[in-house]
N, C-alpha and C positions, 0 to 999 in steps of 0.2 A: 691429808692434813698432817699427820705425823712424820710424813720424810720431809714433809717442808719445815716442820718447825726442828727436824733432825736436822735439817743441814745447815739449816741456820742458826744452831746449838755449837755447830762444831768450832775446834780452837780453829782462830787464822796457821797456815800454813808456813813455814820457814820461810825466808826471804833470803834470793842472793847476797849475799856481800857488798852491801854501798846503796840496794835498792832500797824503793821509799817501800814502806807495807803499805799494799791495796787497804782502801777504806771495806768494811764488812756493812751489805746493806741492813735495814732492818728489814726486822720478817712483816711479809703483809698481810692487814686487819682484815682486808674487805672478804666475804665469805666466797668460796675457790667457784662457786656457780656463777659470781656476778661477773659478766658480758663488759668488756669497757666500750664506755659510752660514745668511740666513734664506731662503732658497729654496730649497735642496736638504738632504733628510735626509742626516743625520750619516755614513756607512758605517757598517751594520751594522745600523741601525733601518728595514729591511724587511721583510717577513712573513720568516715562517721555511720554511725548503726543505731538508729532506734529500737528499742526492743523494751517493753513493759514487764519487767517482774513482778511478781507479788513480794511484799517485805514479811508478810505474816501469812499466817498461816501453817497448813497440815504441812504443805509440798515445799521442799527441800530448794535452795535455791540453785545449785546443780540440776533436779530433774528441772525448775523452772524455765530456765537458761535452756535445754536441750528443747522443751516443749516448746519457748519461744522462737528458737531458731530453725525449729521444724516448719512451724505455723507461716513462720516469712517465705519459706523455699518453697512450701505446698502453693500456698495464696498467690507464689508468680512475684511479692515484694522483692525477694531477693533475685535476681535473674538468673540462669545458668549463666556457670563464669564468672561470677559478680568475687571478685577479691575480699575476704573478710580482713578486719584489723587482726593484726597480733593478737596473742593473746594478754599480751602483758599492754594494751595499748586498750583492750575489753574491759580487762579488768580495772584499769585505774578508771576507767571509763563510769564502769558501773559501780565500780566502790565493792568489789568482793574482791574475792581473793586469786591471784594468778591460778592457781591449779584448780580451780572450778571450773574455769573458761576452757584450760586446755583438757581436764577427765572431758568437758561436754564433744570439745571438737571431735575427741577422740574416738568416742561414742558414736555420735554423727558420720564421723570417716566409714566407721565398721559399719554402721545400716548404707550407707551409699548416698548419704543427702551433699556429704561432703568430699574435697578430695582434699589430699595434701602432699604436697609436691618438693623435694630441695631446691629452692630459691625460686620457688612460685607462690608457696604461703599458702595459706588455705584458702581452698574456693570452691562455690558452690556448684555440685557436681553438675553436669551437662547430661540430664536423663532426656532419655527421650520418651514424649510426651504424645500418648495416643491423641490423633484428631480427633475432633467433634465430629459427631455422624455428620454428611450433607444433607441440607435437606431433598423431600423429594424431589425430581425436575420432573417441573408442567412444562408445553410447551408453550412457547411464547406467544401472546396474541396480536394479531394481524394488527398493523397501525403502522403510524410512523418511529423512526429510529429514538431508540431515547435518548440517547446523545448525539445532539446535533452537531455534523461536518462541518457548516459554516455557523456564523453567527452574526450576525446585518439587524438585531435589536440597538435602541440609539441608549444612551447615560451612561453609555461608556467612550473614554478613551482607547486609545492602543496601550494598551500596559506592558506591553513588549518593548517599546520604546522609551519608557523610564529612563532616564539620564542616569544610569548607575554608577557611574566614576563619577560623573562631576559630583553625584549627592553627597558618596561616598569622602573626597575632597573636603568639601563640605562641610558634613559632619566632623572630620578630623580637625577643622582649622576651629570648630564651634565650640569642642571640647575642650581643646588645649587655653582657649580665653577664655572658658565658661566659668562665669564668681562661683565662689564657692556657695551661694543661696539658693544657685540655679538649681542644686542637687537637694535640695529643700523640699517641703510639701507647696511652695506657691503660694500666689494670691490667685482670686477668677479671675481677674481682668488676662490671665496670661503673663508670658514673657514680656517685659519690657522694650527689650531688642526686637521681639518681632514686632510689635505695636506701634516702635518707631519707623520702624522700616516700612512694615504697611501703609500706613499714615504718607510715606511720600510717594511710597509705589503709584496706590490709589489713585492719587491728587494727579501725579504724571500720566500713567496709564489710561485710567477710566473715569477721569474728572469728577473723582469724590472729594470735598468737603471734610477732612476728616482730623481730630484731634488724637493724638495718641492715646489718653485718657478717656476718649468716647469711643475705642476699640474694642471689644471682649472677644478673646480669639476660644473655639467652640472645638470639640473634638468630632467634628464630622457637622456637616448642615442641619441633620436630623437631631442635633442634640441644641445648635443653635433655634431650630424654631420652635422645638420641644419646650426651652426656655422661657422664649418667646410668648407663645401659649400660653402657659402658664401665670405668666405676669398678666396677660389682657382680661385672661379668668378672675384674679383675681383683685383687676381694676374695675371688675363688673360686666364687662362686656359679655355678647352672647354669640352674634352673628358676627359671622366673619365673610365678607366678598373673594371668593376668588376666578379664576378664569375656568368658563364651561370645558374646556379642554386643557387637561393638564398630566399630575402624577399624583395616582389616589395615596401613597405614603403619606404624602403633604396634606391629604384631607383627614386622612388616620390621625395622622400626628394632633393636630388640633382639635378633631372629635374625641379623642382621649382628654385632653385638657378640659372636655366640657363648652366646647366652643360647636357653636353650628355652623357648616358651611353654606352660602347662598351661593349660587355658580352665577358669572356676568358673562354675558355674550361675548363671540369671539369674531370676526372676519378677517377679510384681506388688509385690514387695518389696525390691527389688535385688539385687545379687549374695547369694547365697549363701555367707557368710562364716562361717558354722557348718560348713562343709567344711572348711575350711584344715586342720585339725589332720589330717584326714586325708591332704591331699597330702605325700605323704613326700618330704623330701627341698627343698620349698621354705619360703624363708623370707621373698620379697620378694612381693606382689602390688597391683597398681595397679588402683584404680577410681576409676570416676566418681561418686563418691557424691552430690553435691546434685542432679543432674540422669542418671541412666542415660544413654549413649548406644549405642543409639538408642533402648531402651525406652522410657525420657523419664519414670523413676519416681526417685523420691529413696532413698538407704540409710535403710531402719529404724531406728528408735534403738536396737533392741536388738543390730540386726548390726553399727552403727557401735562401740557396746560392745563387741562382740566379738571383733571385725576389732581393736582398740588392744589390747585384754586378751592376743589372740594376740599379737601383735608386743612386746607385752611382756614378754612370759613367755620366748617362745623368742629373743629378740635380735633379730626380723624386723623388717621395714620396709614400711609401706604408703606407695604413692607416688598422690596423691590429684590427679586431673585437674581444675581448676578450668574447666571453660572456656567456660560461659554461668552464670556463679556470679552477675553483676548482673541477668539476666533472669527475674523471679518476678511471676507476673501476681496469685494467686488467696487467697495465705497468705505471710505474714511469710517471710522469708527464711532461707533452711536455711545457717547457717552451717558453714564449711569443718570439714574433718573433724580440722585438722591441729592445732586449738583445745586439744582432748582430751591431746592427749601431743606437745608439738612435737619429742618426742627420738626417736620412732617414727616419726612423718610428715614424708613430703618433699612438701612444697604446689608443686606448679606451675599456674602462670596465665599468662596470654595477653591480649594486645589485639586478635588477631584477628577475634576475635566482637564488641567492643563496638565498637572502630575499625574495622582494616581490615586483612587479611591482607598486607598489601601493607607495612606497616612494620617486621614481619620484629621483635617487639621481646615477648620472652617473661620471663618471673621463675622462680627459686626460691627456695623458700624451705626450707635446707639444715640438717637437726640439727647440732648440733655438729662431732657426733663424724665428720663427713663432709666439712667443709668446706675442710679442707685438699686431701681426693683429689680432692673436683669445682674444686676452685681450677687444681689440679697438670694436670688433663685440659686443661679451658678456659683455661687459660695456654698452651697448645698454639698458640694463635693463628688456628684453623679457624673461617674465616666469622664475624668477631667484631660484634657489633652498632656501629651507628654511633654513635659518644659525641654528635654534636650531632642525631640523633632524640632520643637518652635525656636530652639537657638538653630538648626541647623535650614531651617527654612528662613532664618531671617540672614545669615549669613548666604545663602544659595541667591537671594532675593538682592544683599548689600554688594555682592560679588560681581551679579552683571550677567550668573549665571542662567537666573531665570529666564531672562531675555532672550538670552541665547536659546534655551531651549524652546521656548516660544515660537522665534521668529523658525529655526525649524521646524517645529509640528505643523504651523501653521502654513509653512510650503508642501510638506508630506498631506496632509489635509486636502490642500486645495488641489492636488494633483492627483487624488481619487477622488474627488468631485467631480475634475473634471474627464477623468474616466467611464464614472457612475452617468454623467451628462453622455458622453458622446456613444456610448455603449446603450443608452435607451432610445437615440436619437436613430442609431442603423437598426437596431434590432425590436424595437416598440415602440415605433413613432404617435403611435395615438396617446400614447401615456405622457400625460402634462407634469411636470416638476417646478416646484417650486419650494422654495423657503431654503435656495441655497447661496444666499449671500455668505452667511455666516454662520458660526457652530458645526455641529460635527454632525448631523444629521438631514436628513432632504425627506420631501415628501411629496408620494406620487401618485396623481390622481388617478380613480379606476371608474371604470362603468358600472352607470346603478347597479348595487345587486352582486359586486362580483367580491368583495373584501374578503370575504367569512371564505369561500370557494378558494381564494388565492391564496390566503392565509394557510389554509389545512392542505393545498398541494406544494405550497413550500415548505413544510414538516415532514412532507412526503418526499423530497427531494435533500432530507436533512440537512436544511436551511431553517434555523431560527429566525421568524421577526414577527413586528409589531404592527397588526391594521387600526387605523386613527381610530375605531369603535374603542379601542382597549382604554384610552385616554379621555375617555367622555365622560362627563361628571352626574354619577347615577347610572345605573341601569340602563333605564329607556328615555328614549326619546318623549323631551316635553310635547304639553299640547303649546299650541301656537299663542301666542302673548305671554307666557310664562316666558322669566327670564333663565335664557341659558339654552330658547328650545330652537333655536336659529343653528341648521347642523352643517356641519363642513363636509357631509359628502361620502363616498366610500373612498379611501387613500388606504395607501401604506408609510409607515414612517419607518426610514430606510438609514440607520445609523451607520456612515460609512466608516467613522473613526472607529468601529471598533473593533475587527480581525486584524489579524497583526498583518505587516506584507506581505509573507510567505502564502498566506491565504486570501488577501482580497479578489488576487483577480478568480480562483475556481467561487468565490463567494457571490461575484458580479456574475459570471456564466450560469451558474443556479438560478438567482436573482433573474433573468432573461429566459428561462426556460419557462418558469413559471407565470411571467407576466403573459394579460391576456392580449390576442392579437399579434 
C-alpha cells in the first residue's frame, strides 16, 4: 500500500521538447486483495451446499461449519470427489464471513476429509472406505434357477422393440409446440391434444364412440380402474361381475375399493353373459371381450347382444378391457364392444401392450352420465399422468407414427406365432393351441393332471411361464352350479410377444423340451 500510494505521490517527470505530458493516473481505492471480477465468480455462483448451522448458541460458527461439513463427508451426502463452492461463494451463501469458510476448509484439508488443489478447488478427499463384512455364505438350496433364461409369461410386450427415435422425434416436435400451460399442474381429464387425437384414433381403429370431452386419460390402467372402483363404491354398488378366468390385480384393485367380485363363466365362447340376469344383486361387470384373457377367444355376437341389452334394461354397466385390441393376425378386426351403446360401456385402453408398460399412459372412455364422478375422483391428484408423455403420444399418434409401429409389431408377432404354431406341430403334436387369432399370447392344452408337473419343470429348465390355474378366479375349484365352476382344463398360457428376438427362438426350444409327449 505505501509504494503504491508512493508512486503515485510522485511529481510527473520532465517531458521532451514539443511532447504532450502523459496524463498521471489516479491511485486506486478498491482494497489490493480484491480479485477483479473477470477472474473470480460473483459470490454466490458456486454449486450449491445445504448445510444447517446453529445461529445460537455455546459452539462458534467456525467449529459449526467444520462439524457440519464433517457430518456430510462421513454420512456418504457429500461423495468423494464432490467439488465444494469457493469459499467466498459459501460464504455469501450462508451469510458469514469469508475467512470462517476458508480457517474450516483449511482445518478439514489438515485432518484429510478434504483436499485442495491449484485450480481443482476444494474437494472432498477420496478415502478409502473399508467394506462391509459379507455376509456368511450358506449354500444354495436345490431348486430351480432364480433368474430365469427365458421368459414365455403373457402381459407383456417386447420392450426391446420400443420405437426409440421415432418417440424420441416425437417428443422433440411436442415440446417445441407445447402452450406454455402444458408445463402447468393440468386438469384430470388429461391433455387436450391427446384426448383429441384419441377420439379419432379410436373411432378409426377400434370403432369407439368417443367424444374428446368423455376421454379421461389415466396414468397406467390400474390407476384408471382404481378410479373407476371408486366411483361404483361410492354410487352404492357392491358386487361387481367379472370373468372366472382372468388377472387377480384387477380383482385386488376393486376389492380394495370395497367392491366384491362375483366370477361369470368362461368357454369357447367367452364369458357367459346369458348368466348376469341371474347374478342378483349386480349391475356392473367387466370383460375382455375382443380378445379373452387368458382364454384368448373373442365375445360372441350374440353375448355381446346380451351383455348391452342387459345393462340396458336394468341401468348396469359393462366396463370393456381393451388391451391387445390392435393385435388380430387371422380375421378382420373385432371391434370394441363400447360401439353398441356408448351410455352403457365404459372403454378402457392401454399403451402398454402396443408401446410399452413403462409409460404409465391409459384412456377412458366415460358415458356421460359418469363423467363428472370419474373427473371428481381423478381430480384427487393420485399419481397423475405426465402431461408432456401425453403431448408426445398424441403427436406419435397425430404423425402416423403409431401406425407405423403397429403394423410392424403386429407382423414381428405374427411370425412367432407362427413359429410357436409350427414348432408344437413337429415337436408335440398332441398339444392343442388355441386363442391365437389375436394378442400376444396362445394357449396350450395339456393332459389332465399334468399343469403343476410342467409348470415346475419349466423353472427347472429356466424358463418362466404361466399355467391357466394361475388365472382362475379363487383358489379352488367351485362345486358344480355355482357360477364360475365350469374349468377350462390344465393349459399353459404361452406369452410369445414377450422375449426380445435375440432370445425367442432358445425360449421356444425350452418351451418343447418341457412339453409332455
Amino acid at each position: 500500500m505505501e509504494d503504491s500510494w508512493a508512486t503515485s505521490a510522485q511529481p510527473a517527470r520532465s517531458q521532451p521538447p514539443g511532447s504532450q505530458p502523459r496524463s498521471v493516473q489516479p491511485p486506486r481505492t478498491e482494497p489490493p486483495n480484491t480479485p477483479p471480477p473477470t477472474t473470480q465468480p460473483a459470490p454466490g455462483l458456486g454449486a450449491d451446499l445445504h448445510l444447517d448451522l446453529p445461529r445460537s448458541g455455546t459452539t462458534g460458527l467456525r467449529a459449526a461449519l467444520i462439524g457440519s461439513l464433517r457430518d456430510a463427508v462421513r454420512s456418504g451426502r457429500l461423495a468423494p470427489g464432490t467439488r465444494l463452492p469457493s469459499s467466498r461463494s459459501l460464504a455469501a451463501d450462508l451469510g458469514i464471513a469469508r475467512n470462517t469458510v476458508a480457517d474450516a476448509y483449511g482445518e478439514l484439508v489438515a485432518e484429510g476429509w478434504l483436499t485442495a488443489r491449484q485450480g481443482s478447488g476444494t474437494r472432498v478427499a477420496r478415502r478409502v472406505v473399508p467394506p462391509e463384512p459379507a455376509p456368511p455364505r450358506t449354500p444354495p438350496a436345490a431348486g430351480p434357477r432364480r433368474g430365469p433364461a427365458y421368459d414365455l409369461r403373457p402381459g407383456s410386450p417386447d420392450v426391446s422393440s420400443f420405437p426409440r427415435a421415432a418417440w424420441l422425434s416425437a417428443a422433440r416436435r411436442a415440446l417445441t409446440a407445447a402452450p406454455h400451460d402444458a408445463f402447468g399442474y393440468g386438469g384430470p381429464a388429461g391433455r387436450p391434444e391427446l384426448r383429441r387425437v384419441l377420439a379419432d384414433y379410436l373411432a378409426r381403429a377400434r370403432g369407439v364412440r368417443a367424444d374428446p370431452d368423455r376421454i379421461v386419460v389415466c396414468a397406467g390402467f390400474k390407476q384408471g380402474l382404481a378410479i373407476l372402483s371408486r366411483v361404483l363404491r361410492a354410487r352404492g354398488e357392491r358386487d361387481v361381475a367379472v370373468e372366472s378366468y382372468g388377472l387377480d390385480f384387477h380383482w385386488d384393485i376393486m376389492r380394495r375399493a370395497g367392491l366384491r367380485t362375483v366370477p361369470l363363466p368362461v368357454d369357447d365362447r367367452g364369458a357367459r353373459t346369458d348368466e348376469l340376469p341371474r347374478l342378483t344383486g349386480v349391475r356392473t361387470v367387466m370383460l375382455t371381450p375382443a380378445h379373452q384373457f387368458p382364454a384368448g377367444v373373442s365375445l360372441h355376437p350374440d353375448r355381446r347382444a346380451a351383455v348391452v341389452d342387459w345393462a340396458s334394461r336394468g341401468g348396469g354397466l359393462v366396463v370393456e378391457d381393451d388391451y391387445d385390441g390392435e393385435f388380430r393376425y387371422d380375421r378382420n378386426p373385432v371391434g370394441a364392444l363400447q360401439g353398441l351403446d356408448p351410455e352403457r360401456v365404459l372403454y378402457l385402453g392401454t399403451s402398454s401392450k402396443s408401446l410399452a408398460p413403462a409409460l404409465r399412459l391409459a384412456w377412458m372412455v366415460v358415458p356421460a352420465h359418469l363423467v363428472d364422478e370419474v373427473l371428481a375422483v381423478q381430480g384427487t391428484g393420485e399419481w397423475p399422468a405426465c402431461a408432456l408423455d401425453q403431448l408426445t403420444l398424441a403427436e406419435f399418434l397425430d404423425s402416423g407414427a403409431y401406425d407405423r409401429h403397429v403394423r410392424g409389431a403386429r407382423l414381428r408377432y405374427r411370425r412367432r406365432r407362427d413359429q410357436l404354431v409350427a414348432a408344437l406341430a413337429e415337436r408335440a403334436p398332441e398339444v392343442r393351441v388355441s386363442g391365437i387369432a389375436a394378442g400376444l399370447h396362445a394357449v396350450l392344452q395339456l393332459p389332465p393332471g399334468t399343469e403343476r408337473s410342467v409348470v415346475q419343470g419349466a423353472a427347472w429348465q429356466g424358463l418362466a411361464m404361466d399355467g391357466l390355474a394361475r388365472f382362475r378366479h379363487g383358489p379352488e375349484p367351485r362345486s358344480a352350479g355355482e357360477p364360475g365352476a365350469e374349468e377350462l382344463g390344465d393349459a399353459l398360457v404361452v406369452g410369445y410377444g414377450t422375449p426380445p428376438d435375440h432370445a425367442f427362438t432358445g425360449a421356444l426350444e425350452a418351451l418343447c423340451r418341457v412339453l409332455p409327449g
